[in-house]
C-alpha positions as CSV (number, residue, x, y, z in Angstrom):
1,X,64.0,125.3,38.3
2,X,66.4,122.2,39.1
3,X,67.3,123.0,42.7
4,X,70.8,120.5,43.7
5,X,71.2,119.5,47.1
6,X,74.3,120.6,49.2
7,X,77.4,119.6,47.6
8,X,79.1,116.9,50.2
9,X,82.4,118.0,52.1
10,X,85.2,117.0,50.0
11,X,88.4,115.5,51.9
12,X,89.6,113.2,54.2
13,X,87.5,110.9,57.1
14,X,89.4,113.2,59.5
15,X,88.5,116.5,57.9
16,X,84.8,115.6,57.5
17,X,84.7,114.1,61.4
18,X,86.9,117.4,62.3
19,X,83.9,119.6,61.0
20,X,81.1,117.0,62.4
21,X,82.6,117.6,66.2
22,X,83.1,121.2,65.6
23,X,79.0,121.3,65.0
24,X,78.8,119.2,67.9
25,X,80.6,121.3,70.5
26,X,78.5,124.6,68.7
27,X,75.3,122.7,69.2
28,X,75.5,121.6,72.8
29,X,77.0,125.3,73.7
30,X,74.4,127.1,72.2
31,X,71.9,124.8,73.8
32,X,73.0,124.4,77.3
33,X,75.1,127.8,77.5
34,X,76.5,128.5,79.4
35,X,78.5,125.6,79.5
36,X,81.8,123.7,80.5
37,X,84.2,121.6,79.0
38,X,83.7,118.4,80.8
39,X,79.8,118.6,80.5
40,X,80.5,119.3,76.6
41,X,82.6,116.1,76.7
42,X,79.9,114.0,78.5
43,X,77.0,114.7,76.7
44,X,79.2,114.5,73.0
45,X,81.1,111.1,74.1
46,X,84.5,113.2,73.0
47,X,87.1,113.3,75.0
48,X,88.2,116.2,77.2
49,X,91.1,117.1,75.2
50,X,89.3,117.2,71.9
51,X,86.6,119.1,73.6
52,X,89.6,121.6,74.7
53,X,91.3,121.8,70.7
54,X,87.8,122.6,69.4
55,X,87.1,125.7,71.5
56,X,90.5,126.9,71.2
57,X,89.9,126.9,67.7
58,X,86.3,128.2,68.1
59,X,87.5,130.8,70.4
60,X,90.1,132.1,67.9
61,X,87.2,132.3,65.2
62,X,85.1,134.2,68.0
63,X,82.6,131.9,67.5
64,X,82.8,131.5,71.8
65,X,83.9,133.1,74.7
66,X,84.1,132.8,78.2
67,X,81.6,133.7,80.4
68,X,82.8,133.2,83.9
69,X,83.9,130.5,86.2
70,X,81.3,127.7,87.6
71,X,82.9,126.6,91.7
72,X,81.7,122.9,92.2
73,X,83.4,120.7,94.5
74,X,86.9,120.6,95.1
75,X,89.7,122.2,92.4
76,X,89.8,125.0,90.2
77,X,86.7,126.6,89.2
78,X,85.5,125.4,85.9
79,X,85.0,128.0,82.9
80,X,82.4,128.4,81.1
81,X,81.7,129.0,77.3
82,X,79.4,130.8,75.5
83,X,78.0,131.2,72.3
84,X,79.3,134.9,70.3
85,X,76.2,135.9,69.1
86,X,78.3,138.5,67.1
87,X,80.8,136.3,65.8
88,X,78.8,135.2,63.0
89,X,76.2,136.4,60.6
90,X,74.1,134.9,57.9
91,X,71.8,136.4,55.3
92,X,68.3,135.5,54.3
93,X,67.1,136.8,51.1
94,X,63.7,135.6,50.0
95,X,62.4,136.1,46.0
96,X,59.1,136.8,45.4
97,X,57.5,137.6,41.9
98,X,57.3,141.3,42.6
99,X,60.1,141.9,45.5
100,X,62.9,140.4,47.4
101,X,63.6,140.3,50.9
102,X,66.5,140.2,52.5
103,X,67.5,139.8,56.4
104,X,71.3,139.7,58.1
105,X,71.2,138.0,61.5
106,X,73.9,137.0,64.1
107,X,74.5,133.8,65.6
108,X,71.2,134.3,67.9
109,X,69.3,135.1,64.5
110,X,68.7,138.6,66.1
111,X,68.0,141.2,62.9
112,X,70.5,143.3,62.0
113,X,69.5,144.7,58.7
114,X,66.3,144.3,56.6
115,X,65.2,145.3,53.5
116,X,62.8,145.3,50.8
117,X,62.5,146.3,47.7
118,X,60.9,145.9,44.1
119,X,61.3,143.6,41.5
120,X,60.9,144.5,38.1
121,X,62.2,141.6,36.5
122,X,61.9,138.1,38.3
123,X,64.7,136.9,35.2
124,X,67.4,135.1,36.7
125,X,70.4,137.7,35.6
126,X,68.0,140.5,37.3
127,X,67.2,138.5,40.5
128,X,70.9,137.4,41.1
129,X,72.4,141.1,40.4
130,X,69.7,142.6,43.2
131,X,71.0,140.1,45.7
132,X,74.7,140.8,45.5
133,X,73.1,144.7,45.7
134,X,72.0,143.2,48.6
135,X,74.8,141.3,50.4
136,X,77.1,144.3,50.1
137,X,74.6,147.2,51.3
138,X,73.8,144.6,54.6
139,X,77.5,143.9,54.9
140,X,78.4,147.5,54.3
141,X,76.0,148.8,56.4
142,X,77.4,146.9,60.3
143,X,80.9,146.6,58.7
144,X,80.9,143.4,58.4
145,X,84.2,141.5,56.9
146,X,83.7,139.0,54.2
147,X,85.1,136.0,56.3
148,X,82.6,136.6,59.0
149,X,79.3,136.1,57.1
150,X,78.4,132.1,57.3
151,X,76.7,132.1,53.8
152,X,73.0,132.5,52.6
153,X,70.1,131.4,52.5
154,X,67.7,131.9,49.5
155,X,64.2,131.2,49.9
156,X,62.4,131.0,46.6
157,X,59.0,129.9,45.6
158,X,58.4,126.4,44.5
159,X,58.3,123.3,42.8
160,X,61.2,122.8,42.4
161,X,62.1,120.8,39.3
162,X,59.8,119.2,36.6
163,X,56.7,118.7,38.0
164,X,53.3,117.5,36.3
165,X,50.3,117.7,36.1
166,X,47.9,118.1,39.5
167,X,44.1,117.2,38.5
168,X,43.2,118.7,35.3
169,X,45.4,121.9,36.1
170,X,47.8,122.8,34.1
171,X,51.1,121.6,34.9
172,X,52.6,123.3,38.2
173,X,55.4,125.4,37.6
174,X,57.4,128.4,39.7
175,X,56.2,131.6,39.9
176,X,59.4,133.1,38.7
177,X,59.8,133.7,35.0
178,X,62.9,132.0,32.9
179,X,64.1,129.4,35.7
180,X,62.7,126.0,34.5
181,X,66.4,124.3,34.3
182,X,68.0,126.7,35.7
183,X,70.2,125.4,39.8
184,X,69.5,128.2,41.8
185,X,72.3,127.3,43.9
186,X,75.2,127.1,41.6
187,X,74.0,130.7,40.2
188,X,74.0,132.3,43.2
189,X,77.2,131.2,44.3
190,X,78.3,132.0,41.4
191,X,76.8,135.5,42.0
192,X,77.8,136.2,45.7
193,X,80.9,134.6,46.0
194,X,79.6,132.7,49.3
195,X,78.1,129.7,50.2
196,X,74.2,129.6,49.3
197,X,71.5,127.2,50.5
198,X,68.1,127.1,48.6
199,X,64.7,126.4,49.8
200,X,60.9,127.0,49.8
201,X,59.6,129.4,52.5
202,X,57.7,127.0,54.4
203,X,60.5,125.1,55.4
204,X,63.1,128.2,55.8
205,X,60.4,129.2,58.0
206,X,60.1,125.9,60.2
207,X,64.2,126.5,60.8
208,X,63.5,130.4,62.1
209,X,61.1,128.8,64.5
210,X,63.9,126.7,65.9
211,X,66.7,129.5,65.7
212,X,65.1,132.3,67.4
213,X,61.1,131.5,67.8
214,X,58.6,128.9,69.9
215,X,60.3,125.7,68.3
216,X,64.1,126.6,70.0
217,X,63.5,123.7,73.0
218,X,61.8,121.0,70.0
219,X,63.4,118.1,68.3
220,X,60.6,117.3,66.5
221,X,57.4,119.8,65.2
222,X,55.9,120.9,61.9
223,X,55.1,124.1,60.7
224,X,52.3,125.1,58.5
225,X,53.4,128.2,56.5
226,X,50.7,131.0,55.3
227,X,52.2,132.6,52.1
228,X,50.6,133.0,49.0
229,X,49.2,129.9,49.4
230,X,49.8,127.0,51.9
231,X,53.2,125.4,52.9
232,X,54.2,122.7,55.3
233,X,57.7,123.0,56.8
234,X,59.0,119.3,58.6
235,X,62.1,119.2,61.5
236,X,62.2,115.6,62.4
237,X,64.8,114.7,65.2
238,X,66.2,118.2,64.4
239,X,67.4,117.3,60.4
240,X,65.3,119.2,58.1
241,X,62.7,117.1,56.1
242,X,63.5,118.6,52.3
243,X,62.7,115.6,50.1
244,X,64.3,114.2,46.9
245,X,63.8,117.3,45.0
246,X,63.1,119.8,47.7
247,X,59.6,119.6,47.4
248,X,58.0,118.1,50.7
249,X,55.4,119.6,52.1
250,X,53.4,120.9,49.4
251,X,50.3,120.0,51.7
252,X,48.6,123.5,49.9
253,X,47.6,120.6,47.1
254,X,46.1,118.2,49.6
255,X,42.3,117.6,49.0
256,X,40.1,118.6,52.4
257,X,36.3,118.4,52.5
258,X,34.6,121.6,53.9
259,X,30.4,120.9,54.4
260,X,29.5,119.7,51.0
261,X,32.1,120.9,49.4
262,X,35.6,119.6,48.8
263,X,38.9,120.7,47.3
264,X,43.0,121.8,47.6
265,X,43.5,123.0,51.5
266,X,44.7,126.3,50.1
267,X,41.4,126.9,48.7
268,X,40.5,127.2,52.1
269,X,42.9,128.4,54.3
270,X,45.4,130.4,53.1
271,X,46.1,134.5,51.7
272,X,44.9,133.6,48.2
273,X,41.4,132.2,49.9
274,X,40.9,135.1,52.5
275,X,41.5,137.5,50.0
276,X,39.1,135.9,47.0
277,X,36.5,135.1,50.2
278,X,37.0,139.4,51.1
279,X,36.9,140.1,47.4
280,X,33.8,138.3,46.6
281,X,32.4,141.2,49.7
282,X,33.8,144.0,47.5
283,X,36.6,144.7,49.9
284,X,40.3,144.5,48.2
285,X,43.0,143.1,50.1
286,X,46.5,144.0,49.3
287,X,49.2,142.5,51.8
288,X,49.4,141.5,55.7
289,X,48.5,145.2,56.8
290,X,45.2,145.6,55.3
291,X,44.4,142.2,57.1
292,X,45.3,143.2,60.3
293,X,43.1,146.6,59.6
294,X,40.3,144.8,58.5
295,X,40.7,142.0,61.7
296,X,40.6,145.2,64.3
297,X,37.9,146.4,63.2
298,X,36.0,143.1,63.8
299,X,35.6,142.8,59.4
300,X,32.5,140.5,59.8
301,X,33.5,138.9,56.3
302,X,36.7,138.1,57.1
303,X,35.2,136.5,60.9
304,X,33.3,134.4,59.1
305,X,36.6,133.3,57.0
306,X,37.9,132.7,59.8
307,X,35.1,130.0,61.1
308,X,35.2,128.5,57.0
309,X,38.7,128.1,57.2
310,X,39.0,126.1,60.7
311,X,37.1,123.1,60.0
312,X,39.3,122.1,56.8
313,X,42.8,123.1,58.3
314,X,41.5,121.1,61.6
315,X,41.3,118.2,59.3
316,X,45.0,118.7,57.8
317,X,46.5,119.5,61.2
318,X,45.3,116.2,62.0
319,X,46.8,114.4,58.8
320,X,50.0,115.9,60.0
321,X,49.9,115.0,63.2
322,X,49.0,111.1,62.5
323,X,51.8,111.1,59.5
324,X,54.7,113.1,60.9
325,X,54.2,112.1,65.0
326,X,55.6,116.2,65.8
327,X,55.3,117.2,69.3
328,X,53.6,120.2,68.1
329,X,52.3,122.3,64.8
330,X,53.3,125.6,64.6
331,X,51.0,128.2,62.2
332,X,52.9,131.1,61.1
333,X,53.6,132.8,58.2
334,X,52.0,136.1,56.4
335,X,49.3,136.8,58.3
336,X,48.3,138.9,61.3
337,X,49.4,137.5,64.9
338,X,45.9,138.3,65.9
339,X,44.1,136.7,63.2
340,X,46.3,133.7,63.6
341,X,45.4,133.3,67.4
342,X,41.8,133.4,66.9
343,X,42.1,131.1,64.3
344,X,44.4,128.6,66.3
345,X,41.2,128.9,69.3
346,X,38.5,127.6,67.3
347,X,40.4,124.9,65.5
348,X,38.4,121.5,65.9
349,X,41.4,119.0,66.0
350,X,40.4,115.1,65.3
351,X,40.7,113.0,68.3
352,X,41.9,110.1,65.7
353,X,45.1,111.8,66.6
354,X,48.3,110.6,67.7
355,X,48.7,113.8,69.3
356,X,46.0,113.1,72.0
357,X,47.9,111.8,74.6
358,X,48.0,112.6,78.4
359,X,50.9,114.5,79.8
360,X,51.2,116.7,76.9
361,X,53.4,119.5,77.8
362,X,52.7,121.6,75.3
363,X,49.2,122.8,73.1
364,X,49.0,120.8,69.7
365,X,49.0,124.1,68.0
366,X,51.1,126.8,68.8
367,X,51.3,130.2,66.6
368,X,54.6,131.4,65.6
369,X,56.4,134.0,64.0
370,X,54.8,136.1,61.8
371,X,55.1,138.9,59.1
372,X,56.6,139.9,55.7
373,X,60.1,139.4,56.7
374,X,59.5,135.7,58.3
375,X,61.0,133.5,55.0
376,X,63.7,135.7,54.6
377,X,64.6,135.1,58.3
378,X,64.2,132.2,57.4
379,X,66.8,131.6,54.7
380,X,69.6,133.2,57.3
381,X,68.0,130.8,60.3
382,X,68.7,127.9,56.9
383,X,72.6,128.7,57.5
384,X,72.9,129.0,60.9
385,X,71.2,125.7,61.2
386,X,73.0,124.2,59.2
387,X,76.7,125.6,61.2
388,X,75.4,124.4,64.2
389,X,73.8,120.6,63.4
390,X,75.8,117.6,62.6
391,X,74.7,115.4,59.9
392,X,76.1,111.5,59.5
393,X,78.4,111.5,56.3
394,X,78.4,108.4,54.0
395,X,81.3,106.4,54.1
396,X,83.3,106.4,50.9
């Protein structure tokens, strides 16, 4: 599929700096909430009476409201804004092969309706008709108006675009059938009626991390993504790392040496290698539950998965680390939060590592969010993200 980046505001300088300081003011309350005017206007550089417009405006759109009075030093007490975590909700709806996904959060990316269901047909017409199914039973559902739902976020699995050949593999294409040309993003708006932002999981799930999960104080971090295969999400400085065709972090492909033997990282680590490693032991895996069945009962096949698997991802965490300089990786994904942790324990991280430093406050690895609904929390974390962080606009 062709996937198009975000179309650029169109309009004036003013209109585009109006919506950059409105992301501004959303940012800094949701981070520091709650929260003044005049510490808004220091730490943005605006002045106090653009500070003032902007949450009068925000307040009538109930994206804030006040939250008290803060007494320091002499005058009036000063009031203080919060985020509405109700004044806002996005959708996530992530496409699989077989089923689709779909999540509606509020402006704290709490849940508010999830839902799975099959997928007969992964056809574009078929796929884009069971999402507006969707939107309206999640809207319907909370009573949610039209102009109070941010957008969506589609996660879909990758390439994206026309990609060649890896090796002596056949050429790399999506796992969904009748999309090779196809923008995903015009076709969903088109479908929806709403504002639609299209990515792979890994990535949607590096954002969730950020909205509601272990990344919400980092600037900076990656996130290595256990689906099908093996994903690598990147949030440098906060901006999303999607590439020129939305295809970074395809670290899955990267070639890892394991004893004698060497080959792609998911061929190691990931769902598609646990479960050929399990089914090679005559025990058939299906999804996420039968894992975590199999990991309390102390499955001595899939232990010793476990000890294969952390010597090559050791050497990949490190690869990241040296290219990408995060301030930590996060493993999530769908897999078992148990399975993850002892994983994450007997990792044997390189100490030709930029991450080996003194005064770390955090663990290089940390395990995040977990479980079938984590890319399409994802995709609704993609559009609250994007509400809340300003971007620098080209001139024109």
């Amino acid at each position: 599929m062709r996937l198009e980046r975000s179309r650029p505001i169109i309009g004036s300088n003013a209109e585009r700096t109006r919506l950059h300081n409105r992301q501004v003011v959303l940012g800094l309350v949701r981070r520091h909430q709650p929260v003044g005017r005049a510490e808004i206007a220091r730490q943005s550089g605006l002045s106090t009476q653009a500070i003032s417009n902007i949450i009068a405006e925000l307040e009538d759109e109930a994206f804030l409201h006040t939250a008290g009075r803060q007494t320091r030093g002499r005058g009036l007490p000063a009031v203080q804004y919060m985020l509405n975590k109700e004044g806002g909700f996005a959708l996530g709806i992530e496409v699989r092969p077989d089923a689709m996904f779909a999540a509606l959060v509020n402006l704290a990316g709490e849940p508010r309706f999830t839902q799975r269901v099959a997928l007969g047909c992964s056809a574009p017409a078929s796929v884009t008709a069971l999402a507006n199914d969707l939107m309206q039973q999640a809207t319907a559902q909370i009573g949610l108006s039209a102009s109070a739902l941010l957008g969506v976020g589609v996660v879909m699995p990758g390439p994206f675009g026309q990609i060649g050949q890896i090796g002596e593999s056949a050429p790399v294409r999506s796992e969904l059938e009748g999309w090779e040309g196809v923008d995903p993003v015009g076709l969903f708006e088109q479908a929806l009626g709403t504002q639609v932002v299209v990515e792979n999981d890994a990535t949607a799930a590096a954002v969730a991390e950020r909205i509601g999960g272990v990344a919400q104080n980092l600037k900076s971090y990656c996130y290595i993504y256990f689906g099908a295969g093996l994903g690598l999400g990147v949030v440098a400085d906060g901006q999303v790392m999607r590439g020129a065709y939305g295809n970074a972090g395809e670290i899955g492909h990267v070639t890892v040496q394991s004893g004698t033997r060497s080959g792609h990282l998911e061929s190691f680590a990931s769902r598609i290698a646990v479960r050929d490693h399990l089914a090679a032991a005559g025990l058939a895996v299906e999804n996420v539950d039968d894992l975590n069945r199999l990991h309390r009962q102390g499955n001595p096949h899939l232990l010793a998965w476990i000890r294969e698997a952390a010597a090559p991802l050791s050497q990949a965490i490190g690869m990241v680390e040296n290219l990408f300089d995060p301030e930590a990786v996060i493993l999530g994904g769908a897999m078992p939060d148990a399975l993850l942790d002892d994983l994450i324990a007997i990792l044997e991280l390189p100490d030709a590592s930029v991450a080996r430093r003194e005064g770390r406050a955090l663990p290089r690895v940390l395990r995040g969010a977990s479980g079938r609904m984590t890319a399409a929390l994802g995709g609704a974390a993609l559009v609250i993200h994007d509400a809340f962080t300003p971007r620098i606009v080209a001139r024109v």
